[in-house]
N, C-alpha and C positions, 0 to 999 in steps of 0.2 A: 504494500500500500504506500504512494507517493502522496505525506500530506500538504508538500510543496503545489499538489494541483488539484486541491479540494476547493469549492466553492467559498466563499466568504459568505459571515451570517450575513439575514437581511437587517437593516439597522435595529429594527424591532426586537431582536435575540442579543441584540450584542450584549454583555454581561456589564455590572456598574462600573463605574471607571474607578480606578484605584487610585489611592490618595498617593501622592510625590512623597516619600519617604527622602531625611537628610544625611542618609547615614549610607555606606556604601559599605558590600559584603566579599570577601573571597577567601578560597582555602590555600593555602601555602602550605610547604613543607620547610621545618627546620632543616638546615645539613648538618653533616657531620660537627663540624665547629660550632653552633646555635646558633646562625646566623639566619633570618628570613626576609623576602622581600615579594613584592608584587607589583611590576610595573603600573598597572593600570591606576592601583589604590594609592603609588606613592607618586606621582603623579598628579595624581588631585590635589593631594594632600602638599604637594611641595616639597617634597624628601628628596631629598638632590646628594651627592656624593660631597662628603664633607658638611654636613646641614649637622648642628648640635644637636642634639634632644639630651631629655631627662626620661630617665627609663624607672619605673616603679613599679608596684604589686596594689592588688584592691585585696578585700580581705575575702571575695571570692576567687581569690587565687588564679588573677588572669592579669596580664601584664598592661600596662601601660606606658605608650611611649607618643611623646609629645615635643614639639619643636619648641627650645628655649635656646638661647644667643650664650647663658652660663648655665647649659647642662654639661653632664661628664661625661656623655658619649657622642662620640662622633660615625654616620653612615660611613661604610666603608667607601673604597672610589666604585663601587659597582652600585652605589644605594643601595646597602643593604643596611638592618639592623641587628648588630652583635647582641641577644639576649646572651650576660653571665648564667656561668651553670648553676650557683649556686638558686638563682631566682627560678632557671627553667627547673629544677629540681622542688623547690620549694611551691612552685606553682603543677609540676605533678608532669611535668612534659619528657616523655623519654629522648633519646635522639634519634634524628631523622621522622620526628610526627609531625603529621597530616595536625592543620591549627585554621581555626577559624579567625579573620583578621574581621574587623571592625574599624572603617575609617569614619573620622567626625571631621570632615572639614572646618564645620565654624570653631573648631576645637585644637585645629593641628594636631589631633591626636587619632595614631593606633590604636588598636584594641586588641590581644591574642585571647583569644578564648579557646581553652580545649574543644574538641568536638560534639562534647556530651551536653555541650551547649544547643547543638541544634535538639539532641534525642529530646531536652526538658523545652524547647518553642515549640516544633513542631509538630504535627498531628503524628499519631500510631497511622505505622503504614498500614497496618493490617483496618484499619478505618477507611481511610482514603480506598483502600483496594474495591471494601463493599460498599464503596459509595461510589464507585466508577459507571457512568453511564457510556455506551457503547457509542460508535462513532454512529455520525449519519443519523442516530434519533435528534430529537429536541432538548433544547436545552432546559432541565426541570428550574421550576418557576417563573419560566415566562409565558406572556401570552398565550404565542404560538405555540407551546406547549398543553396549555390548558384546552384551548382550542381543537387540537390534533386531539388532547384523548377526549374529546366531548364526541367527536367525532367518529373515532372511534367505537365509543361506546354506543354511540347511536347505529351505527355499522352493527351491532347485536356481536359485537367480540369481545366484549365482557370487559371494557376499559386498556385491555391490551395496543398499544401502537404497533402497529406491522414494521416491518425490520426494514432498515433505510430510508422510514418516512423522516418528510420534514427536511429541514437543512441548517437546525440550527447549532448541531456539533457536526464537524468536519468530520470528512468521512477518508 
């Protein structure tokens, strides 16, 4: 299945728009040395090769690191940032782990969070799985949706939607 050439809902389906979140997400990996970086996030953030920061701990044991002119560390020349072992230890990171980054632009500030960060936001996958509606139906609570199964049911198919009706999840 190519969902590159599925139809687009009709404006009626489209889902609510989502609010502009300030904060920007990605996964890194420490190396060997504890060093991390992520183009895209340091970037935003203005993390430049030689840029000071002050690197800390929250007492949820996920690091903090934020651009100051008299912090005590300095980006490497690749922009990267040297988390100490003693903090990746104290904040529970083995070497070479997968880290959840957290940028706050209006902050100048990183964020490392272990992974187990996502497991307590995000929904149980096994939720999300039985709540998956199949491609090509309608999208549940929308009009078009209510409409299709009024329809249906009037069709004497007992509220059932026939398979590939509608167009308001791609198919």
């Amino acid at each position: 299945m190519d969902l590159r050439r599925t139809q687009a809902p009709e404006p009626g389906d489209l889902p609510a728009v989502r609010r502009r979140h300030l904060r920007r997400y990605g996964v890194a990996l420490f190396d060997g040395n504890g060093r991390v970086t992520d183009q895209a996030l340091f970037a935003l953030l203005g993390f430049t090769a030689g840029l000071r920061v002050e690197i800390g701990v929250t007492d949820g044991h996920a690091v903090v690191v934020r651009a100051d002119p008299y912090g005590g560390s300095v980006l490497t020349r690749r922009a990267m940032v040297l988390v100490p072992a003693g903090v990746r230890r104290w904040c529970g990171f083995g070497p070479r782990e997968q880290v959840l980054l957290v940028a706050v632009p209006r902050e100048s500030a990183l964020i490392i969070h272990g992974l187990e960060k996502l497991d307590q936001a995000l929904p149980r996958p096994r939720a999300l799985i039985a709540a998956m509606h199949p491609l090509g139906g309608p999208i549940p609570g929308t009009r078009a949706a209510a409409v299709r199964a009024g329809r249906a049911t009037a069709a004497g198919t007992g509220g059932a939607v026939p398979s590939g009706a509608g167009r308001g999840v791609p198919r």
